[in-house]
N, CA, C and O of each residue as an XYZ file, in Angstrom:
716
protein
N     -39.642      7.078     27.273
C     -39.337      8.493     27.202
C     -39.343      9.047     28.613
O     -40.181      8.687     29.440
N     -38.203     10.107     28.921
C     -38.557     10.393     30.278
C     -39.951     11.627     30.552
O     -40.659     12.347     29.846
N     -39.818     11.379     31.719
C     -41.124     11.939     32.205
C     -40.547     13.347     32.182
O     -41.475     14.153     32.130
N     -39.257     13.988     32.204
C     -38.955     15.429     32.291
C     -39.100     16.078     30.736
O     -38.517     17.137     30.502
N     -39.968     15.351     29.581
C     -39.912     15.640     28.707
C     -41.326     16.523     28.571
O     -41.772     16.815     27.461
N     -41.970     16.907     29.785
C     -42.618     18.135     29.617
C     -42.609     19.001     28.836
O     -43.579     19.247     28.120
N     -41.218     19.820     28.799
C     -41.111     20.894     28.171
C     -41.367     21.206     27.168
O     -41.656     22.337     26.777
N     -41.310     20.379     26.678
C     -41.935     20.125     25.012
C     -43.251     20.341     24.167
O     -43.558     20.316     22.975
N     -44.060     20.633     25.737
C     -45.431     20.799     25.760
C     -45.702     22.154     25.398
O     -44.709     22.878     25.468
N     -46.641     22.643     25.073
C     -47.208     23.991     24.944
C     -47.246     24.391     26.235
O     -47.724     23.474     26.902
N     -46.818     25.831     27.266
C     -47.462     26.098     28.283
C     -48.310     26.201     28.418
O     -48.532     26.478     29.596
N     -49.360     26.131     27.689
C     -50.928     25.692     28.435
C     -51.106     24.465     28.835
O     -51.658     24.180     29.898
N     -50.488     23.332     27.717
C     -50.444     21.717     28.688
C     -50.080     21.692     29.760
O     -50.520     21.066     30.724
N     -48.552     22.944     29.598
C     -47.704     22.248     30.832
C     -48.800     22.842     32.233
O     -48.948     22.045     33.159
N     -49.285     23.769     32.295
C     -49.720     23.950     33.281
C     -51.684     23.793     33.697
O     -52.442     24.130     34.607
N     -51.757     23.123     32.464
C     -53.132     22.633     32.822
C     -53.133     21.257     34.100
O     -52.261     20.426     34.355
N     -54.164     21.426     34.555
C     -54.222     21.116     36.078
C     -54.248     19.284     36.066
O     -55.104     19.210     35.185
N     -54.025     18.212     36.304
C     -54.147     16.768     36.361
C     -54.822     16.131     37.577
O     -54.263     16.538     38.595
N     -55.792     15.302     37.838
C     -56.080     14.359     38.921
C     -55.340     13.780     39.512
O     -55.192     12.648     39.050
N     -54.720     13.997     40.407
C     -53.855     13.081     41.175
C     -54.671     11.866     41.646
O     -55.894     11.931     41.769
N     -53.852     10.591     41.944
C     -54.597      9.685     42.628
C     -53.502      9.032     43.411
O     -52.357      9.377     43.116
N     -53.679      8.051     44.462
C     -52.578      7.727     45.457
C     -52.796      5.972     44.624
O     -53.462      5.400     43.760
N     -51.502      5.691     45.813
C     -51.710      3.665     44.876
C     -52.976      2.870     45.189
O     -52.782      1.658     45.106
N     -53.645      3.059     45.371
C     -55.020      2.810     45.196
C     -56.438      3.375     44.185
O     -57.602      2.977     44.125
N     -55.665      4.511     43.447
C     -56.892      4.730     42.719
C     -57.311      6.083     43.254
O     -57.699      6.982     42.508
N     -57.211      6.213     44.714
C     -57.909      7.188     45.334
C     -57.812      9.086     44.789
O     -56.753      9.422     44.259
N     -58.347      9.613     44.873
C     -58.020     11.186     44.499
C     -57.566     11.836     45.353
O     -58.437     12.278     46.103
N     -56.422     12.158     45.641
C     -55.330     12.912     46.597
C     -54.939     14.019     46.314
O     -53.920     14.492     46.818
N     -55.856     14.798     45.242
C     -54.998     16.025     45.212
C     -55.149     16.631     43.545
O     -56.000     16.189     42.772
N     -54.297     17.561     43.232
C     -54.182     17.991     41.130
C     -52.713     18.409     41.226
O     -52.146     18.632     42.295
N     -52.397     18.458     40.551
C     -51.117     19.379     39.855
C     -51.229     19.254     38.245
O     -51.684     18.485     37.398
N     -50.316     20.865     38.372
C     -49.887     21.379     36.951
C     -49.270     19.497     36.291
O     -48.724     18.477     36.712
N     -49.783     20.009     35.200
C     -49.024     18.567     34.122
C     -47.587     18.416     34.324
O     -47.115     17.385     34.803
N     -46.829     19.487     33.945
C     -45.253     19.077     33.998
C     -44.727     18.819     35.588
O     -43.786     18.121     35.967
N     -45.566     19.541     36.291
C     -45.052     19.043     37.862
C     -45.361     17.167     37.986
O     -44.740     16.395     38.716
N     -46.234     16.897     37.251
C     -47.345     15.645     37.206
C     -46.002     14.281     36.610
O     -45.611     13.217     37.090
N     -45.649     15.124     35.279
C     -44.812     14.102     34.673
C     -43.256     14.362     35.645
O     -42.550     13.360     35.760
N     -42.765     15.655     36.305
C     -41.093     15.417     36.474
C     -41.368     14.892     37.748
O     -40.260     14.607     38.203
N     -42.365     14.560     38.709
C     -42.193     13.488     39.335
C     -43.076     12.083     39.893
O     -43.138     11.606     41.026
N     -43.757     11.620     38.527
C     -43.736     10.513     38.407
C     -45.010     10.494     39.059
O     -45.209      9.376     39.536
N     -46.001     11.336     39.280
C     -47.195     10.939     40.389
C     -48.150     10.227     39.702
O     -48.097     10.196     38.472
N     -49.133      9.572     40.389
C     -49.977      8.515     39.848
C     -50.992      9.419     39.069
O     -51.191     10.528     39.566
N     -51.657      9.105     37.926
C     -52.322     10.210     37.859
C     -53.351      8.898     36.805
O     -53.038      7.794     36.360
N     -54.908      9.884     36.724
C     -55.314      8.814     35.710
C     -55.596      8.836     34.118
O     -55.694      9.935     33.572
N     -55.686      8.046     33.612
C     -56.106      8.328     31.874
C     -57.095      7.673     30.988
O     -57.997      6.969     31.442
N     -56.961      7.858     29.973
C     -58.568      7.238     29.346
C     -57.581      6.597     28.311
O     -56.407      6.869     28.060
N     -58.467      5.624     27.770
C     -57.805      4.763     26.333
C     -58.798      4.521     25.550
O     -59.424      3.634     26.130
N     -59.358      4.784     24.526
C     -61.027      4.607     23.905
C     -60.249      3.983     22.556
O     -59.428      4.583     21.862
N     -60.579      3.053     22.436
C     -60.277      1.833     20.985
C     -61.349      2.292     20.149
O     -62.539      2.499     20.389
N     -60.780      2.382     19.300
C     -62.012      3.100     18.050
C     -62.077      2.089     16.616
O     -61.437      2.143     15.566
N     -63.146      1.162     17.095
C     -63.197      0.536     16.013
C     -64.319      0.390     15.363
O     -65.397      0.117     15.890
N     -63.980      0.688     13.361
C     -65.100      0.099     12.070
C     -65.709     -0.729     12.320
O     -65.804     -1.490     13.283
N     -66.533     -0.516     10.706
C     -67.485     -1.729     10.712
C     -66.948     -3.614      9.713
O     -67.580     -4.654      9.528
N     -65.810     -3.250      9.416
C     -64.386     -3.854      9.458
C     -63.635     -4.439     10.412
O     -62.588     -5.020     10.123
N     -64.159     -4.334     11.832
C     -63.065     -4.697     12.852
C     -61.760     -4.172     12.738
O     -60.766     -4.806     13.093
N     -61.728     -3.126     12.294
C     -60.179     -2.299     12.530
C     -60.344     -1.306     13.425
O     -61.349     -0.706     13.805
N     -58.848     -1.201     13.789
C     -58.626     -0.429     14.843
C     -57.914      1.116     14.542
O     -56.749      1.165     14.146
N     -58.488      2.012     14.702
C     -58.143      3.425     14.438
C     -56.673      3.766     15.438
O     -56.858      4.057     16.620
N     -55.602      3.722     15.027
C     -54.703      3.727     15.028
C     -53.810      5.260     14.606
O     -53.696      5.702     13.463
N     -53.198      5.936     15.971
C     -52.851      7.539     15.719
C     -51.445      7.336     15.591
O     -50.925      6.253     15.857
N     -50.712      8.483     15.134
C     -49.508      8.981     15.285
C     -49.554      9.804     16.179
O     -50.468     10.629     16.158
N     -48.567      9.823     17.246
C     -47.957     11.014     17.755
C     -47.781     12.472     17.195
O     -46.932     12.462     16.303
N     -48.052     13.124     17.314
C     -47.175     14.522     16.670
C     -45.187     14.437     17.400
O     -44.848     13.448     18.050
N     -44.580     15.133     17.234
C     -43.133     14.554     17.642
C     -42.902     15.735     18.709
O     -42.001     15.718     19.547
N     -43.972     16.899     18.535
C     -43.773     17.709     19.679
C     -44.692     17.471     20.720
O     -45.020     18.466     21.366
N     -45.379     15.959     21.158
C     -46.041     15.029     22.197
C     -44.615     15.327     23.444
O     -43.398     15.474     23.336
N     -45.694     15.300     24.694
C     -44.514     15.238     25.877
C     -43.897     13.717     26.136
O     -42.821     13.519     26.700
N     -44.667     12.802     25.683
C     -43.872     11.925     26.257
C     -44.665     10.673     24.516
O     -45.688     10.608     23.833
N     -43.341      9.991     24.629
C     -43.587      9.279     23.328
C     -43.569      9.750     22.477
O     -44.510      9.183     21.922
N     -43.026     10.812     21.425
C     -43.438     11.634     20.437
C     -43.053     10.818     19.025
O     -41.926     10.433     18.714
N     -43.894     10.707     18.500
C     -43.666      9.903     17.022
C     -44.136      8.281     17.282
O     -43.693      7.577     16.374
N     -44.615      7.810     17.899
C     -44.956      6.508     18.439
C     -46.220      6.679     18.000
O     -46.896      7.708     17.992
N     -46.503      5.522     17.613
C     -48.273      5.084     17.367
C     -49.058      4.641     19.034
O     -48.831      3.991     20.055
N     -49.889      5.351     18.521
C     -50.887      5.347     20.217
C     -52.190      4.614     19.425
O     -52.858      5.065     18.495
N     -52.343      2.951     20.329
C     -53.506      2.229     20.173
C     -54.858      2.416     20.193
O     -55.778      1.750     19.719
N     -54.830      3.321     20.751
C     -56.216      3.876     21.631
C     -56.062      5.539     21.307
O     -55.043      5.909     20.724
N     -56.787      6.237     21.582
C     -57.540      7.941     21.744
C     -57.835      8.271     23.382
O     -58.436      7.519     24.149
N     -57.486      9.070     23.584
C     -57.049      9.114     25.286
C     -56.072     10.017     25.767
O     -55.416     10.753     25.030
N     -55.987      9.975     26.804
C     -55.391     11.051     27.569
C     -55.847     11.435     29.037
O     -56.883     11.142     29.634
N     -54.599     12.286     29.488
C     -54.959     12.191     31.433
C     -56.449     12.538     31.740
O     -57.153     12.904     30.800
N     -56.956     12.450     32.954
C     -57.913     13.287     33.313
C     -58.106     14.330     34.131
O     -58.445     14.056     35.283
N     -57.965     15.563     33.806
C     -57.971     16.639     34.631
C     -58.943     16.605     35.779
O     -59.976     15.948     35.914
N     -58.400     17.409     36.514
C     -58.797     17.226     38.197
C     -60.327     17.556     38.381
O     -61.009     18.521     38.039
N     -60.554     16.593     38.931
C     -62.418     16.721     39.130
C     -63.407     16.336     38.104
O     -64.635     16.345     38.181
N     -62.413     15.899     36.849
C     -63.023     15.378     35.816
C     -63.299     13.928     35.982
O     -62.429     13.132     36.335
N     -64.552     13.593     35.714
C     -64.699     12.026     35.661
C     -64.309     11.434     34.477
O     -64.229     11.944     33.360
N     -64.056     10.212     34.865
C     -63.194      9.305     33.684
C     -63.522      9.021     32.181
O     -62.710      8.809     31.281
N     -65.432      9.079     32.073
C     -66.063      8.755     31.195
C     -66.293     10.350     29.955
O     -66.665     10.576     28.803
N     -65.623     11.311     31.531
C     -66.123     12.828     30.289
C     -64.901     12.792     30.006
O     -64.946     12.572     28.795
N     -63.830     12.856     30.281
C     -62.341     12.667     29.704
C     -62.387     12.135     28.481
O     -62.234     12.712     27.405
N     -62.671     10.666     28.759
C     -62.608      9.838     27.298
C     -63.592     10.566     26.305
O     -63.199     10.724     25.149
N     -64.836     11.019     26.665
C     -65.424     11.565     25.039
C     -64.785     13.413     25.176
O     -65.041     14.030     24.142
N     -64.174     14.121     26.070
C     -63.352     14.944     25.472
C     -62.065     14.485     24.644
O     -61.848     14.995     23.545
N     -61.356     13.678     25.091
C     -60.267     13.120     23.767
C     -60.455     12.753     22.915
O     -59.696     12.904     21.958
N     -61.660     12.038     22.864
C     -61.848     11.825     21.620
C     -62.477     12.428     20.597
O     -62.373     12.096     19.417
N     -63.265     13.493     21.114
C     -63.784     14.585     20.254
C     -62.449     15.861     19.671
O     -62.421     16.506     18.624
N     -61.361     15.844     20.965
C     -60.697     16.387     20.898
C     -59.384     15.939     19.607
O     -58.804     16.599     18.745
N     -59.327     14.503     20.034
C     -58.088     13.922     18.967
C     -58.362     13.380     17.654
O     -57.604     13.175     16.706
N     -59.963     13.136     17.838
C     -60.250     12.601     16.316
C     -61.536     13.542     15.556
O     -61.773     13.381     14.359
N     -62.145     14.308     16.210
C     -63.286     15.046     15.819
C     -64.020     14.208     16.254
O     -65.050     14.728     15.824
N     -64.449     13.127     16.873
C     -65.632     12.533     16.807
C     -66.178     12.903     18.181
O     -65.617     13.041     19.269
N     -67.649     13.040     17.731
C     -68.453     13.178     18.784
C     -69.980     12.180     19.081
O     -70.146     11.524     18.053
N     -70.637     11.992     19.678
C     -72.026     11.747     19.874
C     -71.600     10.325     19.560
O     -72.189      9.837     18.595
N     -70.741      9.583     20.139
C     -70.772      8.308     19.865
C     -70.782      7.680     21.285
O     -70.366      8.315     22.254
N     -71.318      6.286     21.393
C     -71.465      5.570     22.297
C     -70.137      4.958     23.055
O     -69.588      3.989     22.530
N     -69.568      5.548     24.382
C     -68.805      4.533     24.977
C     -68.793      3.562     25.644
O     -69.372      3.625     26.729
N     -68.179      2.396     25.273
C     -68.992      1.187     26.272
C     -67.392      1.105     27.396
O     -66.228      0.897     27.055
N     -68.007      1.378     28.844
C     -66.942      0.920     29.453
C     -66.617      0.135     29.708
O     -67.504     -0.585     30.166
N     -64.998     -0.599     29.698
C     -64.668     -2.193     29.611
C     -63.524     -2.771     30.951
O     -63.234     -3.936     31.224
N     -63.019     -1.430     31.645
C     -62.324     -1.947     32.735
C     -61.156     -1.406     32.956
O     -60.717     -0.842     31.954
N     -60.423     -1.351     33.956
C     -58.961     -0.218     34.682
C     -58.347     -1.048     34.647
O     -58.698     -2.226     34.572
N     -56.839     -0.435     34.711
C     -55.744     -1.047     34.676
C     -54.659     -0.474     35.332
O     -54.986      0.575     35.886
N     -53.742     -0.708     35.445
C     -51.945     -0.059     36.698
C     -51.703     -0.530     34.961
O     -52.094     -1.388     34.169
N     -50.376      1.208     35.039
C     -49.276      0.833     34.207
C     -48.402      1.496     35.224
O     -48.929      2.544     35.596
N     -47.504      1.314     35.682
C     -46.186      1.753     36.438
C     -44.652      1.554     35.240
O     -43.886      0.624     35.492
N     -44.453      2.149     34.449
C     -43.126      1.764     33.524
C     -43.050      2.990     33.028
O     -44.026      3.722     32.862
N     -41.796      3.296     32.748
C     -41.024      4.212     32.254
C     -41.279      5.775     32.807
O     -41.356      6.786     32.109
N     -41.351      5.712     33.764
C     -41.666      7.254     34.751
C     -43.374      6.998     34.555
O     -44.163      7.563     35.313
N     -43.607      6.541     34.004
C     -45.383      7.117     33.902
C     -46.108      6.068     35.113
O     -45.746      4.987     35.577
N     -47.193      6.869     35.347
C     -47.782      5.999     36.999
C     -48.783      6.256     36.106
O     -48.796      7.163     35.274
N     -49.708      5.342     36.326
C     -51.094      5.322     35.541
C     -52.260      4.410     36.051
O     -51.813      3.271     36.188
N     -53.224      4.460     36.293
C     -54.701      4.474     36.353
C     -55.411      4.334     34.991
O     -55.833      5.432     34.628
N     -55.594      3.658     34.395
C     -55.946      3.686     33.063
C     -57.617      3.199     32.851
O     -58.064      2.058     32.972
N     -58.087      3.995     32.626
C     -59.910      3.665     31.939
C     -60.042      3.134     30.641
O     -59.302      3.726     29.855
N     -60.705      2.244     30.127
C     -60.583      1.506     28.556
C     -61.993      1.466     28.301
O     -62.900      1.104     29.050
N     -62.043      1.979     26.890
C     -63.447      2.102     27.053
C     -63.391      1.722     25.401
O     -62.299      1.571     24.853
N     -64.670      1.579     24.655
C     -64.807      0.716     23.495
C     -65.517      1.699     22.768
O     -66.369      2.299     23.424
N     -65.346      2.115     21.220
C     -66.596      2.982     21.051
C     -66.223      2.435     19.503
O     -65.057      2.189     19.195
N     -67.555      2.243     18.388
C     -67.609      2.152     17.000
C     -68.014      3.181     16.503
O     -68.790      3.977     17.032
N     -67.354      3.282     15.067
C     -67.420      4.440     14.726
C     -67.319      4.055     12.836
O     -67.040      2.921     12.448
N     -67.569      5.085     11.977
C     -66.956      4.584     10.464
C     -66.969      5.685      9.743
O     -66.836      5.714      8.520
N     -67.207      7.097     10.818
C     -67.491      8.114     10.202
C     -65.738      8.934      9.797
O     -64.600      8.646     10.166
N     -66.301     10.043      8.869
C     -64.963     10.717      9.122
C     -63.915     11.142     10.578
O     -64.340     10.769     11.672
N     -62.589     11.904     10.527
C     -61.995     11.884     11.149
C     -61.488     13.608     11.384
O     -61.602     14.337     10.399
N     -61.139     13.995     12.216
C     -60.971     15.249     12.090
C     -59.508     15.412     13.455
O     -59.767     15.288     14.652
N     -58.442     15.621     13.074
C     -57.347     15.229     13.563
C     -57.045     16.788     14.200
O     -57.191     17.880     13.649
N     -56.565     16.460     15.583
C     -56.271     17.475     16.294
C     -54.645     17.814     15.898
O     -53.770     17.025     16.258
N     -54.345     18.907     15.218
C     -52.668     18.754     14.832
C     -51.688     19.136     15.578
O     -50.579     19.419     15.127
N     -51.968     19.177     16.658
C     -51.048     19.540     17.889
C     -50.670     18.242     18.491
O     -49.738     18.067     19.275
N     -51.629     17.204     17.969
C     -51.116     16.230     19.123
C     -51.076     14.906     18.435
O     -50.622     13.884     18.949
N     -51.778     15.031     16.772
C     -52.422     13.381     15.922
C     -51.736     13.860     14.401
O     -52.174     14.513     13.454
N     -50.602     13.270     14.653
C     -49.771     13.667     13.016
C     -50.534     13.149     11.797
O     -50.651     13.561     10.643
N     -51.192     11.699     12.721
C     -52.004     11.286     11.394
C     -52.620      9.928     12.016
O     -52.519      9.754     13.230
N     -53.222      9.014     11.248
C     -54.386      8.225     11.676
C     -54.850      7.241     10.788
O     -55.546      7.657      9.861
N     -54.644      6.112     10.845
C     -54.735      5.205      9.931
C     -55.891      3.979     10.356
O     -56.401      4.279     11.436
N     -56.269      3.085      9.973
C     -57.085      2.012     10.229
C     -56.426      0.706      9.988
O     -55.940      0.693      8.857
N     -56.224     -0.449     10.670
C     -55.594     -1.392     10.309
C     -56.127     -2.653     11.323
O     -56.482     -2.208     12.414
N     -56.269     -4.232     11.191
C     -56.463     -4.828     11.628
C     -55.793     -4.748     12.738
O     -54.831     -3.981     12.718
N     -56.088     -5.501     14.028
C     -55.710     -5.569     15.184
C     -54.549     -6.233     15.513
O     -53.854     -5.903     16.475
N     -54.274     -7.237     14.701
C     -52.978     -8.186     14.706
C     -52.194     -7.352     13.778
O     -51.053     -7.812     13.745
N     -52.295     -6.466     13.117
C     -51.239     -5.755     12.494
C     -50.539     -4.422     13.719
O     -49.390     -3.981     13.735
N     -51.558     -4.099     14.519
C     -51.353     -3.429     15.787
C     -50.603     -3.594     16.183
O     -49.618     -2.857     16.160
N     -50.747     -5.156     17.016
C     -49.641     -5.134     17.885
C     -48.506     -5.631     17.132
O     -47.535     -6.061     17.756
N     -48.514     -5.622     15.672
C     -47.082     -5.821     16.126
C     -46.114     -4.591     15.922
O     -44.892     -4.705     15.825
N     -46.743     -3.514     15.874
C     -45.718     -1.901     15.459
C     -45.271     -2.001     16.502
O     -45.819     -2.423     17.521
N     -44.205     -1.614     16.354
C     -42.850     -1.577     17.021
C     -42.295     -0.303     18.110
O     -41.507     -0.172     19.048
N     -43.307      0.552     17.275
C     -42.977      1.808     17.871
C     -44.629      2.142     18.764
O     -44.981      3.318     18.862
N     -45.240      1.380     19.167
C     -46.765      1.638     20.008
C     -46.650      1.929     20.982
O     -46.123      1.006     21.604
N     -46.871      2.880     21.681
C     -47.197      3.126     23.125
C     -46.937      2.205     24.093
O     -47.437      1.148     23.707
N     -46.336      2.036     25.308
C     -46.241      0.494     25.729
C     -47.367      0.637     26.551
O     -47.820     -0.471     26.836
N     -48.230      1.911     27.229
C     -49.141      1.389     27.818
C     -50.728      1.159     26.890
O     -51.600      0.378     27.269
N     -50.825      1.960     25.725
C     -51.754      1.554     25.129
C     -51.472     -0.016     24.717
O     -52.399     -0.776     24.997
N     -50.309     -0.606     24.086
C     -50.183     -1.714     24.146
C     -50.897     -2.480     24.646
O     -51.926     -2.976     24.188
N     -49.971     -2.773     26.485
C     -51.105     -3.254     27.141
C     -52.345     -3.233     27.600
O     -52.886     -4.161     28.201
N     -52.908     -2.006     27.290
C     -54.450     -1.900     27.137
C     -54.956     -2.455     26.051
O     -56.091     -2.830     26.344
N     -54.648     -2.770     24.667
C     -55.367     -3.754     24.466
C     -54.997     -5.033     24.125
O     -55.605     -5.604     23.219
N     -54.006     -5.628     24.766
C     -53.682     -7.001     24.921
C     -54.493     -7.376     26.311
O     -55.014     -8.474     26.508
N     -54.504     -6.475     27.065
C     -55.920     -7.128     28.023
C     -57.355     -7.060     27.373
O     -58.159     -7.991     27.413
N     -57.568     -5.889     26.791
C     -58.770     -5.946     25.908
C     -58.831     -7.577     25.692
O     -59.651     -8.143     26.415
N     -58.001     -8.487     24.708
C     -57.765     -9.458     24.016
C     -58.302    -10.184     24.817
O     -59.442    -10.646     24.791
N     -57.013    -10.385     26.007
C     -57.458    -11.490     27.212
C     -58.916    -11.537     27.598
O     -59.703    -12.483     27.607
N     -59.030    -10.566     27.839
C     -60.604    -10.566     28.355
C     -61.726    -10.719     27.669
O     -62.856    -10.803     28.150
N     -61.307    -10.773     26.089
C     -62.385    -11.008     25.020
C     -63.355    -10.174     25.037
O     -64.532    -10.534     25.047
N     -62.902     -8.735     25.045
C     -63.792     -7.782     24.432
C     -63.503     -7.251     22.848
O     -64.069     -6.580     21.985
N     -62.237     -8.006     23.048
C     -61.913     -7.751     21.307
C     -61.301     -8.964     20.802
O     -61.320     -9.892     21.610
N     -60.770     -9.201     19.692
C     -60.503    -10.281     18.972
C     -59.622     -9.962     17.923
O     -60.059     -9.069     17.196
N     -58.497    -10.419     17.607
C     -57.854    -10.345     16.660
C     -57.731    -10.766     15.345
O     -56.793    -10.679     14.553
N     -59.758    -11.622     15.177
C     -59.988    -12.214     14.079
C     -60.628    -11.122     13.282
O     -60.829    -10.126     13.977
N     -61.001    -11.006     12.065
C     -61.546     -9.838     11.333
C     -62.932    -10.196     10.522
O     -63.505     -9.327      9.866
């Protein structure tokens, strides 16, 4: 999806503030979100895998008025991190924010570069269990399902960078695709 698909955003997204970071990771700066996505700056994000006591993986829909990807299944719960925000309060604001959940444990598991399709990314992955209810943010989580991990990857329509966030998960054997 292109990155000029800002507009699509609520003006409060579009102009809520983002962490810039340079190709190293480093913090160089903020900008407004839609300035963030129409040109491509590195910026960073959270990915929190939310999995039962089942080994399934909590698995979102897009809403279709999402700026970028809209209607795509997103692997993970996550989102940028606003400027001056650290990586670890990001991830339990999204996720309190996208699923209702709160007061749960994140275990952090490791960063990643996504550079594809206009998006520059810095990515935080972090692990958290959960089996409680769900409470769906409707601006941004059309809906939310649970499903084994090998049924994950193979949707067609997934995020390509949550994707690869957890096919490294895999590699690295913090998760498993056995049940």
């Amino acid at each position: 999806m292109p990155a000029d698909m800002a507009h699509s955003a609520s003006p409060a997204i579009r102009k809520e503030r983002i962490q810039l970071v340079d190709a190293a990771n480093r913090p160089c700066g903020s900008a407004e979100r839609a300035l963030m996505r129409r040109f491509h700056f590195w910026h960073r994000a959270t990915y929190v895998f939310v999995l039962n006591a089942r080994q399934e993986l909590c698995i979102q829909v897009r809403t279709m008025t999402k700026e970028v990807f809209p209607g795509h299944y997103d692997l993970a719960t996550g989102g940028v991190v606003g400027a001056g925000e650290p990586v670890h309060v990001a991830a339990q604001r999204e996720l309190a924010e996208e699923l209702g959940v709160e007061g749960v444990r994140l275990r952090p598991c490791f960063d990643f570069r996504f550079a594809e399709q206009g998006n520059h990314i810095f990515g935080s992955v972090f692990l958290a269990r959960y089996d409680g209810p769900l409470r769906l943010q409707a601006e941004e989580v059309a809906d939310a399902l649970w499903m084994p991990i090998a049924d994950a990857l193979r949707l067609e329509r997934a995020t390509p960078d949550s994707r690869l966030a957890l096919q490294l998960m895999l590699e690295r054997g913090l998760l498993s695709q056995e049940t």
